[in-house]
Z-matrix of the N, CA and C atoms (Angstrom, degrees):
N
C 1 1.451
C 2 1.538 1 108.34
N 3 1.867 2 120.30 1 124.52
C 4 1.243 3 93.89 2 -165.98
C 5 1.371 4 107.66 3 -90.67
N 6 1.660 5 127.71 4 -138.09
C 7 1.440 6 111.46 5 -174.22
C 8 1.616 7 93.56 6 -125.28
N 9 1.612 8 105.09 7 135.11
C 10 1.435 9 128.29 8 -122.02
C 11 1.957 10 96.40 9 -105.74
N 12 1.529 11 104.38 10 50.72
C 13 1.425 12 113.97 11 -168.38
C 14 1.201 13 100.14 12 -71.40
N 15 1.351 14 115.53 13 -53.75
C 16 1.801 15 116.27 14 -176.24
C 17 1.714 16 114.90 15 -44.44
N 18 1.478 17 106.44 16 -43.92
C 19 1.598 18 101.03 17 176.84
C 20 1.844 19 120.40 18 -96.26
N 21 1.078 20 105.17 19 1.74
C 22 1.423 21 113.13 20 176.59
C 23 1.614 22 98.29 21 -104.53
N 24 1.120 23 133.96 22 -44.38
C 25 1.686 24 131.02 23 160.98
C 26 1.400 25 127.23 24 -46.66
N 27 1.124 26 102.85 25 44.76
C 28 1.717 27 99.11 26 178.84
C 29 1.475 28 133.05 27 -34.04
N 30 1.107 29 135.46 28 168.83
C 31 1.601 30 108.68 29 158.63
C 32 1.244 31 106.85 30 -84.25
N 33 1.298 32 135.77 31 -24.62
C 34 1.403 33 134.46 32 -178.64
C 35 1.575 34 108.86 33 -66.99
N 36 1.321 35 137.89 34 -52.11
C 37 1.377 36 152.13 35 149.99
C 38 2.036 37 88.15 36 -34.22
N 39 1.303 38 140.62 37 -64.69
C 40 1.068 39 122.03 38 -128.80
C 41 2.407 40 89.57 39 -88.10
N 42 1.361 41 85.61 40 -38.70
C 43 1.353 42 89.99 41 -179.35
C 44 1.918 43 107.95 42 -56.89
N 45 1.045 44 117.23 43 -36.93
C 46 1.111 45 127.86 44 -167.53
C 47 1.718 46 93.75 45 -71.32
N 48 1.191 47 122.07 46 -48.85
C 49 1.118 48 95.30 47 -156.16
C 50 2.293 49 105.08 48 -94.93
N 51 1.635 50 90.53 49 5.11
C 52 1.499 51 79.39 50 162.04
C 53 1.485 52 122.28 51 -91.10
N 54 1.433 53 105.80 52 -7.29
C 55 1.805 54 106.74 53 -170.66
C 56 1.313 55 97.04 54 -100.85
N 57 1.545 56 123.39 55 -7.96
C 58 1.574 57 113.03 56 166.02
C 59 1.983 58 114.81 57 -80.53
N 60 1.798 59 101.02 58 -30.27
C 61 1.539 60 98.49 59 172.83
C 62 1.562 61 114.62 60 -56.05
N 63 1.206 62 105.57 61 -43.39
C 64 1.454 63 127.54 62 -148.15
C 65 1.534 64 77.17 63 -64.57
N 66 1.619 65 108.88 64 -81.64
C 67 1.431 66 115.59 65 -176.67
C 68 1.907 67 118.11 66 -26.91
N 69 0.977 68 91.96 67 -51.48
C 70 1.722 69 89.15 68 -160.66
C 71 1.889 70 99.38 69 -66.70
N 72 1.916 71 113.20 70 -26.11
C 73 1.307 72 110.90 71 -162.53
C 74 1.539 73 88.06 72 -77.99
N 75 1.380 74 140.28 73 -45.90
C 76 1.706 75 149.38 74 -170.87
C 77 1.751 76 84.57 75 -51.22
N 78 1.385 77 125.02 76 -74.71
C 79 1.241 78 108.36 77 -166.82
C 80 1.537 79 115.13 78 -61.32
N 81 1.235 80 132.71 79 -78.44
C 82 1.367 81 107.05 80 168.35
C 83 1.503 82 127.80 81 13.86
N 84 1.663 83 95.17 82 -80.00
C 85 1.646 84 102.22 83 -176.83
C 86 1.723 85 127.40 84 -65.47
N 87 1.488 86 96.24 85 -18.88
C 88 1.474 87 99.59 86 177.90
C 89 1.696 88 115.49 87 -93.39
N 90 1.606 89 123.49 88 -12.37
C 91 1.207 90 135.08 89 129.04
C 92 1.430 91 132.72 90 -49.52
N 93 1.182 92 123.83 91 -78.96
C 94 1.606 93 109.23 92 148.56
C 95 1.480 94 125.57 93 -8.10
N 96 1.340 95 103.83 94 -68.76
C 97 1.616 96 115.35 95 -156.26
C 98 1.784 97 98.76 96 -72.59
N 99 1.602 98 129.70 97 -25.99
C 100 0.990 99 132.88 98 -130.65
C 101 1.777 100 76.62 99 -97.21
N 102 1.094 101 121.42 100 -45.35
C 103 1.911 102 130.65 101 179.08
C 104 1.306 103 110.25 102 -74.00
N 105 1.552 104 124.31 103 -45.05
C 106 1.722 105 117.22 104 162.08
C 107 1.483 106 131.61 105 -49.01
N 108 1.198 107 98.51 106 -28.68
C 109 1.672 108 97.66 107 -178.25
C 110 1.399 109 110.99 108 -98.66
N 111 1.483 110 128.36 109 13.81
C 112 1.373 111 138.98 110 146.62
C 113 1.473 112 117.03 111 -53.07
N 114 1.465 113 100.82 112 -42.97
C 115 1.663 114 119.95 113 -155.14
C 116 1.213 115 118.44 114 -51.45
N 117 1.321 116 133.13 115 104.86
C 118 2.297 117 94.03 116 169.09
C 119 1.294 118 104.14 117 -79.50
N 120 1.607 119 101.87 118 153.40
C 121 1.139 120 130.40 119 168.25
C 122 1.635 121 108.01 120 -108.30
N 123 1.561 122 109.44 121 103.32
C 124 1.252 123 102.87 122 167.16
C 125 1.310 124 124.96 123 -83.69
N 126 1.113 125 113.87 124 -41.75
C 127 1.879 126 119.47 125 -161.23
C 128 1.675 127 113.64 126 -78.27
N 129 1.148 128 129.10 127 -146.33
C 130 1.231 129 144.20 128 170.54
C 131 1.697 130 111.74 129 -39.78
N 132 1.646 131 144.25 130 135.39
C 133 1.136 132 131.87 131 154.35
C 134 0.919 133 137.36 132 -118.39
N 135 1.144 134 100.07 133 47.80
C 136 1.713 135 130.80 134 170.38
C 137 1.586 136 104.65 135 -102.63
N 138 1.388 137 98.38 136 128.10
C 139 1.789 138 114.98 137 -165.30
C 140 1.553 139 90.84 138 -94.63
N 141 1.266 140 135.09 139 115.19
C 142 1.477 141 148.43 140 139.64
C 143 1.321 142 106.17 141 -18.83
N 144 1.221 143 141.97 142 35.39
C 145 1.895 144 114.13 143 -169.23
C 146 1.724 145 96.70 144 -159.46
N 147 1.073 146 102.67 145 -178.75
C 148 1.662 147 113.38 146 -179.36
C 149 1.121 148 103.12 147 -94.58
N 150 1.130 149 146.66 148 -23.13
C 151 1.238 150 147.50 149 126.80
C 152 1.315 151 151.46 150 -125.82
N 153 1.529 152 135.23 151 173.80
C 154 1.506 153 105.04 152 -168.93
C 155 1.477 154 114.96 153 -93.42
N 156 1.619 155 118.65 154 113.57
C 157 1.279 156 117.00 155 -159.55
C 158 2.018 157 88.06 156 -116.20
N 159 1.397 158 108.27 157 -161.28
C 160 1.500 159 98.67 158 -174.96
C 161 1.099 160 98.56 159 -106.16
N 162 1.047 161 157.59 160 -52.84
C 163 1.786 162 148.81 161 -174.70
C 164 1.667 163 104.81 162 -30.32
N 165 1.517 164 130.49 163 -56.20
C 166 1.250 165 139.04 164 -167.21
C 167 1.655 166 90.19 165 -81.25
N 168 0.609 167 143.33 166 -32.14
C 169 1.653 168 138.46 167 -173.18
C 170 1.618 169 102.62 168 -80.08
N 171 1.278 170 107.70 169 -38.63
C 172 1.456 171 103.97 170 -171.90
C 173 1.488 172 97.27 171 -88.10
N 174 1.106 173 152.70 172 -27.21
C 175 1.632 174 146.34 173 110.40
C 176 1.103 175 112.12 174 22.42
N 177 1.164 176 116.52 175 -83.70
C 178 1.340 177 132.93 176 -171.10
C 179 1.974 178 128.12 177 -57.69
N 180 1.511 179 105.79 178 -20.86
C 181 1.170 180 123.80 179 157.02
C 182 1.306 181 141.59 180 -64.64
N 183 1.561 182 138.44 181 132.64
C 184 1.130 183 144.80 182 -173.73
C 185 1.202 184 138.06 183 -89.12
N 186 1.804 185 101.92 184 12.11
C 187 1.380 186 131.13 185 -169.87
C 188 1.389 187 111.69 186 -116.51
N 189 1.202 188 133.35 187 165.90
C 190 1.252 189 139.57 188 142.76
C 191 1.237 190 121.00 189 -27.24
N 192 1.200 191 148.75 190 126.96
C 193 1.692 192 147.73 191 -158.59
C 194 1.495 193 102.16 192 -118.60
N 195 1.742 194 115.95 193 -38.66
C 196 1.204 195 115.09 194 -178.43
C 197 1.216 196 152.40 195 2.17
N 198 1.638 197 107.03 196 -61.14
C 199 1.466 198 122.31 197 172.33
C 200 1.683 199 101.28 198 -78.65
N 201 1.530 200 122.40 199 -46.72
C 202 1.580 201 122.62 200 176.06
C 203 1.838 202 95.40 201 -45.92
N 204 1.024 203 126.77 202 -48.74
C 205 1.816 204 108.38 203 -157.80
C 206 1.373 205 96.47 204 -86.26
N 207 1.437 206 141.67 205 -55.34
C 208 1.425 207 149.80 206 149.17
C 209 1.830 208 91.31 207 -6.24
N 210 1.243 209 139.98 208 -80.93
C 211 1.309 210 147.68 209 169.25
C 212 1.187 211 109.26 210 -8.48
N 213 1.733 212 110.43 211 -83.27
C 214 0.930 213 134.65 212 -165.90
C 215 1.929 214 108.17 213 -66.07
N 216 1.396 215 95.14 214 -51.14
C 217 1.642 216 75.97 215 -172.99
C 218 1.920 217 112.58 216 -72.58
N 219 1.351 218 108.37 217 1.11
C 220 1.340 219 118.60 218 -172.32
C 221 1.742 220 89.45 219 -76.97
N 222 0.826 221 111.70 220 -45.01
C 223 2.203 222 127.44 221 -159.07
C 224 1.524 223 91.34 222 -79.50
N 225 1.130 224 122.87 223 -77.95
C 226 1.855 225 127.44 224 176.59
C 227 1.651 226 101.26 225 -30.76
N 228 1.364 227 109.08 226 -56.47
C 229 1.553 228 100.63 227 -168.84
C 230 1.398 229 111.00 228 -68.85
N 231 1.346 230 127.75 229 -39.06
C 232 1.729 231 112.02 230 170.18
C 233 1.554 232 115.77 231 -75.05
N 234 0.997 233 98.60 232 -50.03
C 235 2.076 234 88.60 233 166.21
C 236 1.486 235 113.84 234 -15.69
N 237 2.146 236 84.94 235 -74.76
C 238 1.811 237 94.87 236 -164.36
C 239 1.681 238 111.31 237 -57.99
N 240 1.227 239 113.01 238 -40.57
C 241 1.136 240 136.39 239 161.80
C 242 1.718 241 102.65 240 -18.17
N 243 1.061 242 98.85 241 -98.19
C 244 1.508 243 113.61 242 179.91
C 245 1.305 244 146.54 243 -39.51
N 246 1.077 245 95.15 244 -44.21
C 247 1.780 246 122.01 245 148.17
C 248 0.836 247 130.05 246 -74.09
N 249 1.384 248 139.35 247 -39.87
C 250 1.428 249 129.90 248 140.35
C 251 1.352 250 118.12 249 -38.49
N 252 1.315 251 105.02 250 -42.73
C 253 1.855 252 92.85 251 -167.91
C 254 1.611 253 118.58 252 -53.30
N 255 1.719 254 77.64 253 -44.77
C 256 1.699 255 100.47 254 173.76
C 257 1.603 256 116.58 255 -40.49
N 258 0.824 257 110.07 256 -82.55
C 259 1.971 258 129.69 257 159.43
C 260 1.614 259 93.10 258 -24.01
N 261 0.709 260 126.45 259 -66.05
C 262 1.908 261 125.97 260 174.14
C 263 1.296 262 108.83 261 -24.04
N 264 1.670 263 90.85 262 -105.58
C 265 1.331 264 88.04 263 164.08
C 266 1.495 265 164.72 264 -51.73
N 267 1.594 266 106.20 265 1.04
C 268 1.382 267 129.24 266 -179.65
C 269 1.844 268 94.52 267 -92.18
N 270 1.650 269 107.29 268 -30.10
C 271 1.619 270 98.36 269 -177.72
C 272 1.804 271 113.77 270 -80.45
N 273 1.110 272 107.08 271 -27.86
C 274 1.358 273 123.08 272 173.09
C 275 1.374 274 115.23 273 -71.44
N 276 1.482 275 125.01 274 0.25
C 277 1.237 276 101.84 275 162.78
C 278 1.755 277 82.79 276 -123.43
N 279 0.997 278 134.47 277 0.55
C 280 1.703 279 128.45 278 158.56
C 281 1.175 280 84.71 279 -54.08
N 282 1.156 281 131.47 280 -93.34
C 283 1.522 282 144.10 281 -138.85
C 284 1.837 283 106.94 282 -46.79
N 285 1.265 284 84.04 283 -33.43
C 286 1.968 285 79.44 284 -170.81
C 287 2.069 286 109.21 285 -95.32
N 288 1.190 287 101.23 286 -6.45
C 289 1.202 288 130.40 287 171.77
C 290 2.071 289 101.54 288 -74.72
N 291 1.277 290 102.45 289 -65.29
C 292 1.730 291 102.91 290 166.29
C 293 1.333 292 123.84 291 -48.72
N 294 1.361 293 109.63 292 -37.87
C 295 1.313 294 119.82 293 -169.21
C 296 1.547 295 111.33 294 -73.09
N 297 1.547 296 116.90 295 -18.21
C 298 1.344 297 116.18 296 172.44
C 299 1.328 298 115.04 297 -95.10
N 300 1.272 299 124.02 298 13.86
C 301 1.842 300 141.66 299 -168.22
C 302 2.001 301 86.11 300 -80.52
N 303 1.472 302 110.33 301 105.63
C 304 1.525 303 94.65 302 164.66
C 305 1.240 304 131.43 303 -59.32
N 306 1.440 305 115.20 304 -17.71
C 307 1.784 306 119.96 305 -157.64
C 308 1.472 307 87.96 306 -88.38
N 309 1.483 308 126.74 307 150.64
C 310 1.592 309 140.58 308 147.53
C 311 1.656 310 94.50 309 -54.35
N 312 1.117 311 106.00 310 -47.79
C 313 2.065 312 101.39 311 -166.66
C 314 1.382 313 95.86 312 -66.17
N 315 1.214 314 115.73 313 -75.29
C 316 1.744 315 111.10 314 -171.40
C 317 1.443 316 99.46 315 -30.91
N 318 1.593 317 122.33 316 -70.00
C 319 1.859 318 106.27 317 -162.01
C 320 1.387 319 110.55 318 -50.10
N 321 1.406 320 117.42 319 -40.14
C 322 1.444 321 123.59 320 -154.06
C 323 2.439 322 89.34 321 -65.17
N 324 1.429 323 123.08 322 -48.26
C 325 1.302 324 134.85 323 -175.93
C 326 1.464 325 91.80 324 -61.80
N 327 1.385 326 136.50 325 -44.37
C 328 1.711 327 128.36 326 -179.89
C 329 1.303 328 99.73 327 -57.84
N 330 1.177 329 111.27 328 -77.46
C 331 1.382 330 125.05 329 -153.17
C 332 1.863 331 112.45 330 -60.60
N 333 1.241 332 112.44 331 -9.08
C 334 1.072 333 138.19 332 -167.26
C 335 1.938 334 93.72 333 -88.59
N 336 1.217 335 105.93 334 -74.68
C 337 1.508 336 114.20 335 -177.93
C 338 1.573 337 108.13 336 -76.92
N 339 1.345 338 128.20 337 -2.72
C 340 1.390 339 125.25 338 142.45
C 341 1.704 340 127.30 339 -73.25
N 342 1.217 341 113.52 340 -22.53
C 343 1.433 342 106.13 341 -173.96
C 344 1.663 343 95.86 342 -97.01
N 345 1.354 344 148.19 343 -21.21
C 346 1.161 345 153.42 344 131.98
C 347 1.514 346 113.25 345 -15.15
N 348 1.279 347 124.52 346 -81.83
C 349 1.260 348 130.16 347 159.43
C 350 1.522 349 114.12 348 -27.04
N 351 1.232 350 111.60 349 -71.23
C 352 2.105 351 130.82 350 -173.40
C 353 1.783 352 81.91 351 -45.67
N 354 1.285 353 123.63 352 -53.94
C 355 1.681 354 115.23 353 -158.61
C 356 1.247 355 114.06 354 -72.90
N 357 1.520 356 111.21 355 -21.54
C 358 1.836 357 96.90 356 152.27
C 359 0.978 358 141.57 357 -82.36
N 360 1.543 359 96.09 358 -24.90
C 361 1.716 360 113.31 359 -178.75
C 362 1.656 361 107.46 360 -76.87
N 363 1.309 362 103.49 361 -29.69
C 364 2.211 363 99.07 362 161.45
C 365 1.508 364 88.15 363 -48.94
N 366 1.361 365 109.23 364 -78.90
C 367 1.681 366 106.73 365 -136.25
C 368 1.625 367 114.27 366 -76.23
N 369 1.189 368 98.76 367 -0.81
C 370 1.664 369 99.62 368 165.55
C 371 1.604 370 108.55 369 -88.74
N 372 1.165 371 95.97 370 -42.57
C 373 1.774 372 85.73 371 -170.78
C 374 1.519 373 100.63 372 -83.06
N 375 1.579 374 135.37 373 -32.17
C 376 1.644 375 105.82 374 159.07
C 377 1.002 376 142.62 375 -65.85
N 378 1.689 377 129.75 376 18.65
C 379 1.099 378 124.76 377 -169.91
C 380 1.266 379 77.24 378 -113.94
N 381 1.087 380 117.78 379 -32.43
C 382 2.415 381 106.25 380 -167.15
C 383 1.256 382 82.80 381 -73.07
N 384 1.590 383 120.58 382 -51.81
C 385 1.824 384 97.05 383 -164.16
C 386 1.545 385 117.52 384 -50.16
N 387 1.586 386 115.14 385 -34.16
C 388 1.734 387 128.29 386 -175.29
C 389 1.298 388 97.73 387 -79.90
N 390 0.951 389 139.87 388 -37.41
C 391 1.287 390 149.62 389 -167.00
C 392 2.076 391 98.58 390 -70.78
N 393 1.321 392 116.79 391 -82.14
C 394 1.403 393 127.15 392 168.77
C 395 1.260 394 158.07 393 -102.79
N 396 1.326 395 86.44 394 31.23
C 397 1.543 396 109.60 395 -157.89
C 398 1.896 397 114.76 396 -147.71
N 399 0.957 398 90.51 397 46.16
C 400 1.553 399 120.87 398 -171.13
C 401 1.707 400 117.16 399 -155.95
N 402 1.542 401 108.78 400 160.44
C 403 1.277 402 116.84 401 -148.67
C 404 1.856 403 95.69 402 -81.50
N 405 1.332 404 142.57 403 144.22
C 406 1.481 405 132.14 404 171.11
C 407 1.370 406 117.59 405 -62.55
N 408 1.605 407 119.40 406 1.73
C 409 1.184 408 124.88 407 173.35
C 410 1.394 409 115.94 408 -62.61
N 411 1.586 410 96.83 409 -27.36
C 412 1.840 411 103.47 410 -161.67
C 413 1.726 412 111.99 411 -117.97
N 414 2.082 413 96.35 412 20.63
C 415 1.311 414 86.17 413 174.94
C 416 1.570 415 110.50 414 -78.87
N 417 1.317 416 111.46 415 160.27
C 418 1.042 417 125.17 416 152.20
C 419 1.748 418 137.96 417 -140.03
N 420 1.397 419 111.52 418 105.67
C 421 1.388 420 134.74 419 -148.78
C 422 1.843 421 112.49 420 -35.19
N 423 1.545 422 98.01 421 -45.45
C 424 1.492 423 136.57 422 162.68
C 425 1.441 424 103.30 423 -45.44
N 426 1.261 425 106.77 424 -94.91
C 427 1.267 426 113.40 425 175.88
C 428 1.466 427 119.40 426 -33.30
N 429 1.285 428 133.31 427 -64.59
C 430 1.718 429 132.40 428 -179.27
C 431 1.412 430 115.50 429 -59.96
N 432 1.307 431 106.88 430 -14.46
C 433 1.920 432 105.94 431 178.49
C 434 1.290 433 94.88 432 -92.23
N 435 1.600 434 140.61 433 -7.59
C 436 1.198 435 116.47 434 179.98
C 437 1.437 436 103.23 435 -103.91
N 438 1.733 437 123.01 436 -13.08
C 439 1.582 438 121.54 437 172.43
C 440 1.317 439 103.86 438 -92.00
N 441 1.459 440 133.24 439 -9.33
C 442 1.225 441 111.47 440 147.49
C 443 1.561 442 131.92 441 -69.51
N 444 1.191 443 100.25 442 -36.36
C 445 1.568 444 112.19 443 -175.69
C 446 1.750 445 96.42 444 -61.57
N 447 1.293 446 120.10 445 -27.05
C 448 1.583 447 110.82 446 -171.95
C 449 1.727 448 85.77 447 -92.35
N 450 1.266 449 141.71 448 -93.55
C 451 1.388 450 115.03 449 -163.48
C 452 1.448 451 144.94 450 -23.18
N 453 1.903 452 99.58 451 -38.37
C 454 1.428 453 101.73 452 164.40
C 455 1.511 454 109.84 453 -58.23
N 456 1.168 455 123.56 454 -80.22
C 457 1.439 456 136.95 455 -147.76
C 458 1.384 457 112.56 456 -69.76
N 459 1.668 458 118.30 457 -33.48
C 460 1.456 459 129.87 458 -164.65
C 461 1.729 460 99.62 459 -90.19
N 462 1.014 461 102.31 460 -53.31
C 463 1.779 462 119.09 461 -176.29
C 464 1.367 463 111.89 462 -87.80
């Protein structure tokens, strides 16, 4: 029996769950943005990074950042949080779903195009975790323009 995405993917399920990304990414950013533009920026405004993300922006400020990273690592952690869980549990019933595959070949072709999948989903979700989900003690400006430059381009 294969795994039954076409009839469990509705378009109603599929619409739903792009106007909930969309939604949750608009709030995010309009939270974020709503505490950044408090900030002064005295010094230089030229952003160090490959692009302008919020860690290097909040860098760039002459204020206290506190409540901005408190924010942010509060928002990153239910995101990653959440979506991962999702991915969890969607693999956990893959996995027990394979496990009823009679053929050695069929599991060996599942399990095959499941660990493919798992190897992006590591390296996407450790670079957001390194990326936002760590203390600002241990940013480093250098360092995050080159793990961004690998999530954009690599992932």
């Amino acid at each position: 029996k294969p795994l039954l995405y076409s009839s469990v993917m509705t378009r109603r399920l599929c619409v739903g769950l792009v106007v909930g990304c969309y939604t949750g990414g608009v709030l995010n950013s309009i939270i974020q943005m709503t505490f950044i533009i408090r900030l002064p920026f005295c010094s230089s405004n030229v952003i160090n990074h490959f692009f302008c993300d919020v860690p290097p922006l909040l860098a760039l400020s002459c204020a206290s950042t506190y409540i901005n990273e408190m924010i942010l690592f509060s928002l990153a952690g239910v995101i990653e949080l959440s979506t991962i869980s999702a991915i969890l549990v969607s693999y956990i019933f893959i996995f027990f779903a394979i496990l009823r595959i009679r053929s050695a070949e069929g599991r060996q072709k599942a399990f095959s195009t499941c660990v493919s999948h798992l190897t992006v989903v590591t390296m996407l979700y450790g670079t957001t975790i390194f990326m936002y989900l760590r203390p600002s003690s241990s940013y480093s400006l250098n360092t995050d323009k080159v793990v961004s430059v690998f999530y954009t381009v690599v992932i």
